[in-house]
C-alpha positions as CSV (number, residue, x, y, z in Angstrom):
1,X,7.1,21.2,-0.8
2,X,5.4,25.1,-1.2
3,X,3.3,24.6,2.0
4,X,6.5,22.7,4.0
5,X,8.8,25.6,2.7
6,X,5.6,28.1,3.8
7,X,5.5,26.7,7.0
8,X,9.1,26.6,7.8
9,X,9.5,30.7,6.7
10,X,6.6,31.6,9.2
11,X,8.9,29.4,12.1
12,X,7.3,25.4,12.2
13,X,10.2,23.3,13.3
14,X,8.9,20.0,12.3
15,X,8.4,21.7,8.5
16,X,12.0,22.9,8.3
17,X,13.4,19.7,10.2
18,X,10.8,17.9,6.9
19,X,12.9,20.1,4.4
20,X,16.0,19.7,5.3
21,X,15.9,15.9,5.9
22,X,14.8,15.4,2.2
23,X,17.2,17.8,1.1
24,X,20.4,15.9,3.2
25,X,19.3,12.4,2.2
26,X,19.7,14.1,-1.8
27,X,22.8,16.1,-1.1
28,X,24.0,12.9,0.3
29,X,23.5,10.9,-2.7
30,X,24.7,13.2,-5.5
31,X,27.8,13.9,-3.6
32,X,28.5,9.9,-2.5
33,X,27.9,9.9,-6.6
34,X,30.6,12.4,-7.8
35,X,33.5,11.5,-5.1
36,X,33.0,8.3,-4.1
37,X,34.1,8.5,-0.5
38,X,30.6,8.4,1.8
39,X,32.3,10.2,4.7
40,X,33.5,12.9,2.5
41,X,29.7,13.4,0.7
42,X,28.4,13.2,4.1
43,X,30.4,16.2,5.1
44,X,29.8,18.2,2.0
45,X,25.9,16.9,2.6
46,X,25.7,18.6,5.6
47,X,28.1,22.0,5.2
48,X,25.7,22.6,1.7
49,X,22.6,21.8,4.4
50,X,23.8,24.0,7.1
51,X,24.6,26.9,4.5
52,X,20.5,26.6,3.4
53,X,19.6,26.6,7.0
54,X,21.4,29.6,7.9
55,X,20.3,31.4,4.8
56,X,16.7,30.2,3.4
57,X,15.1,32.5,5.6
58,X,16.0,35.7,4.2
59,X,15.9,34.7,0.1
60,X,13.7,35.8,-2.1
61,X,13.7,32.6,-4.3
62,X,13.0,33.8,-8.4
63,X,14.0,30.6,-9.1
64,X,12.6,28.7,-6.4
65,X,13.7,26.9,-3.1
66,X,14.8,23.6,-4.6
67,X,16.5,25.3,-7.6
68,X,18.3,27.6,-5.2
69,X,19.2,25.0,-2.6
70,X,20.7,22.3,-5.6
71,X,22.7,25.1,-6.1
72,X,23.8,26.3,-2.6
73,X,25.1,22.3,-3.2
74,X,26.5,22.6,-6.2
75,X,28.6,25.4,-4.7
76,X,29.9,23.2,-1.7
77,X,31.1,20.6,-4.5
78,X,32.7,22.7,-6.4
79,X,34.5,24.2,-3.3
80,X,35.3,21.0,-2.2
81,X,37.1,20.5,-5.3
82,X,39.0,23.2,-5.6
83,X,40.1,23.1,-1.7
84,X,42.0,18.9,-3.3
85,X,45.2,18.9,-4.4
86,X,44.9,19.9,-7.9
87,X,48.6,20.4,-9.4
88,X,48.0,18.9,-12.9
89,X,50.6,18.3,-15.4
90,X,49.7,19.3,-19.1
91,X,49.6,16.2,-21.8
92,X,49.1,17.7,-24.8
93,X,45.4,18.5,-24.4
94,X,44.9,16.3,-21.2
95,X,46.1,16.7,-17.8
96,X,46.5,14.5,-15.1
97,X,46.2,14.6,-11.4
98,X,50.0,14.5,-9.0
99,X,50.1,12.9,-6.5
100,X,51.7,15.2,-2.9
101,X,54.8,14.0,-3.1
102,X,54.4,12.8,0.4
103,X,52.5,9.9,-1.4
104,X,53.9,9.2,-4.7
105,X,55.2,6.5,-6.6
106,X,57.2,8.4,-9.2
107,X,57.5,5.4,-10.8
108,X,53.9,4.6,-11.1
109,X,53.3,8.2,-12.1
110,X,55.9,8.2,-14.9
111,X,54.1,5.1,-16.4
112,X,50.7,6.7,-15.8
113,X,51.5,10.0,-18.1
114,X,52.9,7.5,-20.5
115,X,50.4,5.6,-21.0
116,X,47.5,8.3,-20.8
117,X,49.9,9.6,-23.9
118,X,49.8,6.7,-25.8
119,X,46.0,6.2,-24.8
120,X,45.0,9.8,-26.3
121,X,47.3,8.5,-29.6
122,X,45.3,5.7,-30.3
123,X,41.8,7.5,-29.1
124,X,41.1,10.7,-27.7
125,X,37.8,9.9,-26.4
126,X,38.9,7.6,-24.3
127,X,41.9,9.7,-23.0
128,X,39.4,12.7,-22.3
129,X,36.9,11.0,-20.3
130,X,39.6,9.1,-18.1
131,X,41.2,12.5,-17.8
132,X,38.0,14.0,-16.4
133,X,36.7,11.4,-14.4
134,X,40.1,10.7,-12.6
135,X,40.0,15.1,-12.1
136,X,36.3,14.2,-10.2
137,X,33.8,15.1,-12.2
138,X,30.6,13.7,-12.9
139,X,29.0,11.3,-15.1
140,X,26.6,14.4,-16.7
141,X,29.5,16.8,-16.2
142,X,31.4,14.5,-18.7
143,X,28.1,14.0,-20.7
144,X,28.1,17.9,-21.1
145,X,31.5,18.3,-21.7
146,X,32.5,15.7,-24.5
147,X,28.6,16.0,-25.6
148,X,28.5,12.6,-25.3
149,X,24.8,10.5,-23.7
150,X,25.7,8.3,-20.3
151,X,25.4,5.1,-21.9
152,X,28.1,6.0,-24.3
153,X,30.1,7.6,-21.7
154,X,30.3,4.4,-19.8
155,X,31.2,2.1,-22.7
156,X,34.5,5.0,-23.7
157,X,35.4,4.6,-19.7
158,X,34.9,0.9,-19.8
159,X,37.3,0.7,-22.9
160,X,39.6,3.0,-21.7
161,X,40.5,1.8,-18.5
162,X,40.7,-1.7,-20.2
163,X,43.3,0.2,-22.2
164,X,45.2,2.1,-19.3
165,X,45.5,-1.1,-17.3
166,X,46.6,-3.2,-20.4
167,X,49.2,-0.5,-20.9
168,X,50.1,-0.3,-17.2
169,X,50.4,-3.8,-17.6
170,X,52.8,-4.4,-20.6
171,X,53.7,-0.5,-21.4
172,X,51.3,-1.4,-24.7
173,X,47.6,-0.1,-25.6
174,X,46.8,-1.7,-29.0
């Protein structure tokens, strides 16, 4: 990668066309990974590839190209993010996502606060990670933030969307 990145800074096309083909098909992936929607992670793919194409030339890297590039990335996902609708709606120490009220089902969102309430009764683990992940974030950003390691992450979602659908179900978790 030094003497691709070399080449591209001195002008070689094919190097920086090399470059920034590995660094789409990756952009690509993480994204696809954290929304879900491959049209949408192509699109952040290529604004966070566009933003290192327009700008690689004139960094100074201290941290290096890669490091600095994952986190021109990280940037566009975040900003992606924050561009959604993100009205939330405090439960206790959760929150959860409404709907535009072009789309809702007030019904179906008055059962879903309900039983993410009685969910974070019965077991707070489970309520936090199905808050976060239905807020978008990531498995390691979930990890990080309930200090919890993937495999055990999975097992609390798979348990607590048995739990929300049960409850969505019959209005009971236990």
């Amino acid at each position: 990668m030094k003497d691709l990145l070399k080449n591209a800074l001195n002008g070689d096309d094919a190097a920086t066309e090399k470059i920034f083909r590995h660094l789409l098909v990756r952009f690509r992936l993480f994204a696809a990974q954290k929304i879900g929607d491959n049209d949408i992670a192509d699109e952040i793919a290529q604004k966070a590839c566009i933003t290192v194409l327009e700008r690689f030339r004139e960094q100074e890297f201290e941290v290096g190209f890669e490091a600095w590039a994952y986190g021109v990335f990280r940037m566009t996902l975040k900003a992606h993010f924050s561009r959604r609708d993100t009205r939330l709606t405090s439960l206790n120490n959760i929150t959860v996502p409404q709907a535009s009220h072009q789309d809702s089902n007030p019904d179906l969102n008055r059962r879903l606060r309900s039983c993410l309430k009685k969910i974070f009764k019965v077991n707070i683990a489970y309520a936090r990670a199905l808050n976060f992940a239905t807020q978008g974030y990531g498995t390691e950003e979930i990890c990080d933030r309930l200090n919890l390691k993937r495999s055990h992450l999975y097992v609390i979602l798979f348990r607590g969307r048995a739990l929300l659908r049960r409850c969505l179900d019959t209005g009971e978790v236990n």
